[in-house]
N, C-alpha and C positions, 0 to 999 in steps of 0.2 A: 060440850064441845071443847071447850078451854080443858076441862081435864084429859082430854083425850089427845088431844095439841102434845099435854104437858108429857105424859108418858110414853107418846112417840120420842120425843126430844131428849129426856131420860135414855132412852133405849140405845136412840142413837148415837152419844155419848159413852155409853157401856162400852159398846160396840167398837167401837174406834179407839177406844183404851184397850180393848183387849187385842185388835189384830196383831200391834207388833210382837206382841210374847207370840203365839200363834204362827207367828212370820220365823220367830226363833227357836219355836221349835220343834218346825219343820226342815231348817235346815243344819239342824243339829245331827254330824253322823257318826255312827259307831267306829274307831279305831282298827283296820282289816290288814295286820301285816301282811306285807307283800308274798307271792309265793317264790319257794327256792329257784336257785337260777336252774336251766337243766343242763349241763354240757353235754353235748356229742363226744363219745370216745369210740375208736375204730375196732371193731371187731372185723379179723380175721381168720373167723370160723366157718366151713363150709366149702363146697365144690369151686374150682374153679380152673379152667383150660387157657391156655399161653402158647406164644408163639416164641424163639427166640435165635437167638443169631452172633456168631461170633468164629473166632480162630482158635487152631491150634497145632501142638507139633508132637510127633511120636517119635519118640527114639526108638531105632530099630536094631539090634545088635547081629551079627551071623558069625554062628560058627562054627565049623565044620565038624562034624563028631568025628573024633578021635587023629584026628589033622591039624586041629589049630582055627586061630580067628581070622577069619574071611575082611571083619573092618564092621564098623558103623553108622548110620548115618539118621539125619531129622529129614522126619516127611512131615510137610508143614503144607497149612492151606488153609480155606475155610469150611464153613457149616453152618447149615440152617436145620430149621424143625420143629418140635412142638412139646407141649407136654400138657396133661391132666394130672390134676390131685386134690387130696381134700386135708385142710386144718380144722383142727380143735384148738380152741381158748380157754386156758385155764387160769386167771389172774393175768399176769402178764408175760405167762409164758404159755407157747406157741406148738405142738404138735403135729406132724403131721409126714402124711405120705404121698409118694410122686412117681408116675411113671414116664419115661422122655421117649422121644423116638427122634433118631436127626439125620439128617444126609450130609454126608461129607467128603473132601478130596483130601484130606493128608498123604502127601505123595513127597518120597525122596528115593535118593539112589547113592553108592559109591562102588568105588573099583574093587574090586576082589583081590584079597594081600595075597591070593594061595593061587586063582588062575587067570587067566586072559579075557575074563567075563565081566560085567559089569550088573550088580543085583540092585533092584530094586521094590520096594516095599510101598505100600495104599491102604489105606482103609477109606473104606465109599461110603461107612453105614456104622451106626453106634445105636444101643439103647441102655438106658438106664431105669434102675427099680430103687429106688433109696424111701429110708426115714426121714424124717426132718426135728430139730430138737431147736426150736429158735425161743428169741427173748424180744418182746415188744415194749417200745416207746410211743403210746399211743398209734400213729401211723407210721411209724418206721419199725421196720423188720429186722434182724441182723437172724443168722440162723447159720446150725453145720447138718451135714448130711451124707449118708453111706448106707452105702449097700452093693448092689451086682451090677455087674456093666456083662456087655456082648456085643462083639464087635465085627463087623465085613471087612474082611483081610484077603489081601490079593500079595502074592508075592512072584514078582516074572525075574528069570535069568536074560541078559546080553551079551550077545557079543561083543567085545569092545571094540574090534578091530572097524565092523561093517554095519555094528547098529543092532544087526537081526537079531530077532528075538527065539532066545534056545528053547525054553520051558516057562510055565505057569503055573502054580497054585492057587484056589482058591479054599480060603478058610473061615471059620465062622470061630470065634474065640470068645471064650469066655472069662472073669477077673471079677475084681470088685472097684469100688472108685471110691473117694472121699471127697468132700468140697466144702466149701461155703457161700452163705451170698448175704447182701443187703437190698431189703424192697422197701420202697416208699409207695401209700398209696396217696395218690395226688390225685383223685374226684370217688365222687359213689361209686363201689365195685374196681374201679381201675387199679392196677399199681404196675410201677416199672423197678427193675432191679437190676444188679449186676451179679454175676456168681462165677466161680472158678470152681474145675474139677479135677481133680488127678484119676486118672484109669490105670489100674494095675491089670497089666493080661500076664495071664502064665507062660511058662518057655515053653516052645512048641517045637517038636522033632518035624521036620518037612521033608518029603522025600520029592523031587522035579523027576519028572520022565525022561528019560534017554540021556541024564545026569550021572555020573557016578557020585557015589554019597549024599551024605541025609547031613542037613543043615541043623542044627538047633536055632532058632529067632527068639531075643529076647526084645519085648516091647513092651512099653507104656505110652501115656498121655497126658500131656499137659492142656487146658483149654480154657480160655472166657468167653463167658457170651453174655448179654444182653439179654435179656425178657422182658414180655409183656404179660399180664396177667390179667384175664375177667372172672370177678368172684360172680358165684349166684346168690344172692337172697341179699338181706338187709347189712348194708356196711357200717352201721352204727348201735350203739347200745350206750346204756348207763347213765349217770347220772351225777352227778357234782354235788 
């Protein structure tokens, strides 16, 4: 009985010497560097459709074939409208193509140097088909762009004396454009931008009914606008 005492009391002695090593190491742990940080950087690759909005002014030139210059003037107004297209991302430069469609009022007029009329020039309607060649800063855009423009061109004769209106044309014109712009995208998929565009239209011979002689019109376009932009699919990529 006494030996049996004794080597319980032995035992439990062992025992209690050895938990704290056992305590230590157990909470002994392995070294697990941390993982890489991941940044978010903005991909601006893929579909995306826009609305946009802004001004502008056409200079209109007339003159009369083989009589001389009628005079000049800006038809100035606003316009609104829309556009689709799709980028590709390549490193940090930017790709891509764009179709615009917009409604517009650029309307002006001046007196006629050569009769007693008064002409005036409109365009109601633009579209645009351009490239796009841009350079990316993470979420900022900067970018230039060109291609064909087509234009809704309206051109009416006045009387000067009474107002009334002599004759009308309506024309559909065709040119190229050139521009630029900068987008920021400011949430997942959004971005807003500003952009400016120059439209080249060709000289156009116009003949008005019950007019004597054919006018030549020489025009272009200045314009800014405004846009808004929703991409489809995933706004981020990459990795730090």
């Amino acid at each position: 009985m006494k030996k049996n005492l004794l080597l319980a009391a032995v035992s439990l002695v062992a025992l209690s010497a050895a938990a704290p090593a056992l305590a230590a190491d157990l909470a002994a742990r392995p070294y697990t560097k941390a993982p890489a940080m991941v940044a978010a950087i903005y991909d601006w690759s893929g579909f995306y459709i826009g609305i946009n909005g802004g001004g502008g002014s056409s200079h209109s030139t007339w003159d009369l074939v083989g009589g001389g210059r009628e005079g000049s003037h800006d038809a100035t107004g606003g316009t609104v409208g829309g556009q689709i297209g799709y980028r590709w991302q390549s490193g940090q430069w930017v790709f891509g193509v764009e179709g615009q469609g917009n409604w517009a009022d650029f309307s002006g007029d001046n007196d006629s140097a050569l009769f007693t009329t008064r002409n005036r020039s409109k365009i109601d309607s633009f579209g645009l088909i351009t490239g796009q060649v841009g350079y990316a800063w993470n979420n900022v855009l900067v970018y230039v762009k060109g291609g064909a423009a087509v234009a809704g061109t309206k051109y009416e004769v006045f009387d000067r004396a009474s107002g009334a209106r002599l004759a009308s044309n309506d024309q559909t014109r065709w040119g190229g454009t050139v521009g630029a712009g900068l987008e920021y995208g400011f949430a997942p998929n959004w971005s807003v931008g500003v952009e400016y565009n120059h439209i080249f239209l060709s000289d156009k011979d116009v003949t008005f009914a019950g007019l004597v002689g054919t006018d030549r019109i020489k025009q272009d376009v200045d314009m800014g606008l405004v846009r808004l932009n929703y991409k489809f699919g995933g706004p981020m990529l990459g990795r730090y």
